[in-house]
C-alpha positions in Angstrom: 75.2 94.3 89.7 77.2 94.1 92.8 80.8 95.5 93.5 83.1 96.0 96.3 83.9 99.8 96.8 87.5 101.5 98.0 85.9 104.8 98.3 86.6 106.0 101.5 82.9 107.2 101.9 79.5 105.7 101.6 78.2 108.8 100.6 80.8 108.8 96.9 80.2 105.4 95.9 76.1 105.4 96.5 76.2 108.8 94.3 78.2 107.6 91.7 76.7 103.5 91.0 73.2 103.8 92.9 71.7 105.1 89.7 73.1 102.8 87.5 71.6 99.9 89.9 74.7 98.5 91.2 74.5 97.5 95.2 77.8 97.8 97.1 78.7 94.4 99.0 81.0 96.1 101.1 83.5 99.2 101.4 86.8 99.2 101.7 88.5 100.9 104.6 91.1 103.8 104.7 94.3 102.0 106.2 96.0 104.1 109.3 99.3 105.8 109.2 100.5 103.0 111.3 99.9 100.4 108.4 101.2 102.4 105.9 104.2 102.4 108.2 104.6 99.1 107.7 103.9 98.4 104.3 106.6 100.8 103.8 108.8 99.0 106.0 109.3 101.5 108.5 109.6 100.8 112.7 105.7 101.8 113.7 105.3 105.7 114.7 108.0 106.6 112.9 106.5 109.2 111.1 104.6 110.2 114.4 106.2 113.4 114.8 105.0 116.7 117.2 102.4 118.7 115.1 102.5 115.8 112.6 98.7 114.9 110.9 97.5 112.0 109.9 97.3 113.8 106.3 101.0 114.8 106.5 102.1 111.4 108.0 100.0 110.1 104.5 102.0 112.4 102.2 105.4 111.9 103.5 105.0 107.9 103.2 103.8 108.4 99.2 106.8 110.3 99.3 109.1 107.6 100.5 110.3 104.6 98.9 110.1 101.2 100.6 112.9 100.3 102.7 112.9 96.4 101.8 113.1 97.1 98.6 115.5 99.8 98.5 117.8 97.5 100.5 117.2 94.3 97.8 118.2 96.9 95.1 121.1 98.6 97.3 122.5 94.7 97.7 122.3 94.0 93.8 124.1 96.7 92.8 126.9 95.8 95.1 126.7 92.2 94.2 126.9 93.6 90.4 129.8 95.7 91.1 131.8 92.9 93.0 132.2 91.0 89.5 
């Protein structure tokens, strides 16, 4: 059988299916900070502070909500309250 892995290692994914037969087509990659960024809706190195690691940068955009869709809801509440 063939799947596509989004382990971030060759390594995890041959360990865990290789026995069972299955062939990886291909792997998914890890996105950067940067694209997280975005997705999120933030401006690009925003979380690019001094000291910052990629790991924090990681943790404090799971942490966040997204900034599109906070606005959407922020603008339906008003419109709500406006009747």
């Amino acid at each position: 059988m063939r799947y596509v892995s989004v382990c971030s290692g060759i390594e995890a994914a041959t360990v865990a299916w290789h026995p069972l037969g299955w062939v990886p087509l291909m792997f998914a990659e890890k996105l950067t900070p940067r694209e997280c960024e975005r997705l999120q809706g933030f401006p690009d190195c925003y979380t690019m502070i001094p000291g910052a690691s990629d790991s924090g940068r990681y943790h404090a955009l799971g942490n966040s909500m997204a900034v599109p869709c906070m606005a959407w809801i922020g603008r339906r509440i008003a419109m709500v309250d406006a009747i």
